[in-house]
N, C-alpha and C positions, 0 to 999 in steps of 0.2 A: 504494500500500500504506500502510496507518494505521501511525505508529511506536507501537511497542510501547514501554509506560510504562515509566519506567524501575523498576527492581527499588527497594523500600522492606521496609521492619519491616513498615509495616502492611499491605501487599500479602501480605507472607507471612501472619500471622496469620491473616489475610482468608482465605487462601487454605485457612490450614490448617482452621480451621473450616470450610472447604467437604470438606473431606478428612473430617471429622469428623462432620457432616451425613449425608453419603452411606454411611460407612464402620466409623461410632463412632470415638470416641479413640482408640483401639488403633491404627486404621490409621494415625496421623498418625506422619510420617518426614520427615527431609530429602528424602528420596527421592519420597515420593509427594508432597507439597506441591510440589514442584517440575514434576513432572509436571503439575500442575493450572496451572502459571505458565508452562506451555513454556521450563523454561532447566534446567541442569544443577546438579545439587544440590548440590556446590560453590560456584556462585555465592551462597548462601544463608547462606554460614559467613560473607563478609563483614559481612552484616548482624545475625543470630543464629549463637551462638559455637555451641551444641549443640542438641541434639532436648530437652534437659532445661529447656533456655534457650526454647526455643521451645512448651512444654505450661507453660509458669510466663504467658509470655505469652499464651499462649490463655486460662490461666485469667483474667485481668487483663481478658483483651477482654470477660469475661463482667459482668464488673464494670461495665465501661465500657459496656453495654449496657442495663443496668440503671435505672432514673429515679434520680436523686438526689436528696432534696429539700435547699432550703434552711432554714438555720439562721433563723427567725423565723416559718417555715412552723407550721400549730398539730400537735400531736404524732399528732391522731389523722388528718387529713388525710393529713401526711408518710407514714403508716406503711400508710395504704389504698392510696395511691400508689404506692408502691415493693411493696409486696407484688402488688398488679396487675401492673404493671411486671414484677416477677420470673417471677411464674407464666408472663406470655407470653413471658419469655426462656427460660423453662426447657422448655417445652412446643414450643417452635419449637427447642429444641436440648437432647433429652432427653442429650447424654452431657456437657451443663455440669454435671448435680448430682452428678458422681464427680470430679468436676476443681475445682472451686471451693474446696473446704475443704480438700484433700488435698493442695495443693502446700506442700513445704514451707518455700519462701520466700514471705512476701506480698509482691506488687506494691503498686507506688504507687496502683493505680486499686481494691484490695480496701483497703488502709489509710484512703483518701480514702473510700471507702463508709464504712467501719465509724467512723470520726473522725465526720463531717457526718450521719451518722443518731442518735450518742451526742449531740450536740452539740443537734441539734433537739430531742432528748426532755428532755435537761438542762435545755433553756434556757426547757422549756414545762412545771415541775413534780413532775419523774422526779429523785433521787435517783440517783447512780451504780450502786446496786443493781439498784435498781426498773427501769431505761432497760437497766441489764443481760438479765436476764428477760425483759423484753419484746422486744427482741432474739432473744435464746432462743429465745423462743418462739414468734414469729411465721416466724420462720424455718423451726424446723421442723415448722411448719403448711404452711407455702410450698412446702418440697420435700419433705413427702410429700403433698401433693393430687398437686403435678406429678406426683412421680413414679406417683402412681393414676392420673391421666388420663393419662399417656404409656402406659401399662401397658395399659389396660384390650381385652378382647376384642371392641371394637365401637368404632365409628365414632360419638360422644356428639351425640343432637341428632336432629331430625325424627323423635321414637319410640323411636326403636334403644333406649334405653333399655327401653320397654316390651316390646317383640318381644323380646329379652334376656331377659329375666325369663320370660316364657311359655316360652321354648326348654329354658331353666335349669332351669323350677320344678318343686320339691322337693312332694309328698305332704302337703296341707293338712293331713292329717289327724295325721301327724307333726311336721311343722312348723307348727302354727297360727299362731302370733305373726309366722312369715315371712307367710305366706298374708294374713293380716290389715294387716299392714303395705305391703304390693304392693298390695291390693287398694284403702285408702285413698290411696293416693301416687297413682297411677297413675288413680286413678277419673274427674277431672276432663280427664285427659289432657293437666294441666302441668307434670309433670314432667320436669326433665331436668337430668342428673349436675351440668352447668357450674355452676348455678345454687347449688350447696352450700356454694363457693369464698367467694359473699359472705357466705353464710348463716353461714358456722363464723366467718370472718374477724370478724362482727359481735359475734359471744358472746368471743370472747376480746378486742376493743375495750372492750367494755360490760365485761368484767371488770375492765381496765388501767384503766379510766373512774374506774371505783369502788376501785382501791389507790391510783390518782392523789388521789382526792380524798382519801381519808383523810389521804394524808400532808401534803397543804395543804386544810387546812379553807376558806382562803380563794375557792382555785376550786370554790367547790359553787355559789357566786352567779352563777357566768358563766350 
């Protein structure tokens, strides 16, 4: 018989985010994480004190999953990278984006994000304002794609997209500008939802591009 690992912090997390996967956050308990671990949900208070101690953790592990960049990394690189990064944490564990902002202690690994992401932008041109905003905002670019492609009624990718649309569509003749716009998207038969993730991501870079350079005239030469 294999000996059974011994009990950890992060075996529970681990665990609970399997509870969480399967179940949504709501389900996660001492009770049912422990079930997932085969052991009694007592033994789980030695390592996390409550259930309250344990969703603060969870939220942390989301962090920790997330890319980090480093500090000398250049600011638009850092920020394509981690917003990637995010999207495929968020989308591979649609109930992180109710848990992540909303606990109300931050962990060490959401402090350590939010420090080393201000720090790159700072140290590449950004003003404390400006690195603020773009935070902001790329942020909540991040979790609402995710949360539109967690969401959506189809399955994104080989067509679905198109067949979607023909299932859906609305009376050209009321709707022309929808009609007209399906009809060009769709005409070549390249499109597909994933693809809009880079596309939006790029228009709000090239925006931060151009308040970056204003405020250092010097980077216009790079």
């Amino acid at each position: 018989m294999t000996p059974r690992a011994p009990l950890s912090r992060e075996r529970i997390i681990a665990a609970a985010s399997t509870v969480a996967d399967d179940a949504g956050v709501g389900a996660v308990s001492m009770r049912s994480v422990a079930k997932v671990l085969g052991v009694e949900a007592m033994s789980l208070y030695h390592h996390v004190p409550s259930k309250e101690a344990l969703l603060d953790d969870l939220a942390d592990w989301v962090f920790e999953s997330i890319e980090l960049p480093e500090v000398g990394d250049t600011w638009r690189e850092a920020l394509t990278a981690r917003a990637r990064s995010a999207r495929s944490v968020l989308t591979a564990h649609p109930w992180a984006l109710g848990i992540m902002e909303s606990r109300p202690i931050p962990g060490p690994a959401l402090l350590q994000h939010h420090d080393r992401l201000l720090g790159v932008l700072m140290a590449d041109g950004f003003n404390a304002a400006l690195a603020t905003h773009a935070f902001s905002a790329i942020d909540a670019y991040v979790y609402g794609f995710a949360l539109t492609e967690t969401s959506l009624p189809f399955e994104p990718g080989d067509g679905a997209e198109e067949a979607f649309a023909v299932k859906v569509a609305a009376p050209a003749e009321l709707y022309p500008h929808i009609a007209r716009s399906q009809a060009e998207l769709f005409g070549d038969g390249g499109y597909a939802f994933a693809d809009e993730f880079d596309y939006g991501l790029e228009l709000l870079l090239e925006s931060l591009e151009r308040r970056v350079a204003d405020a250092n005239p010097a980077l216009r030469e790079r």
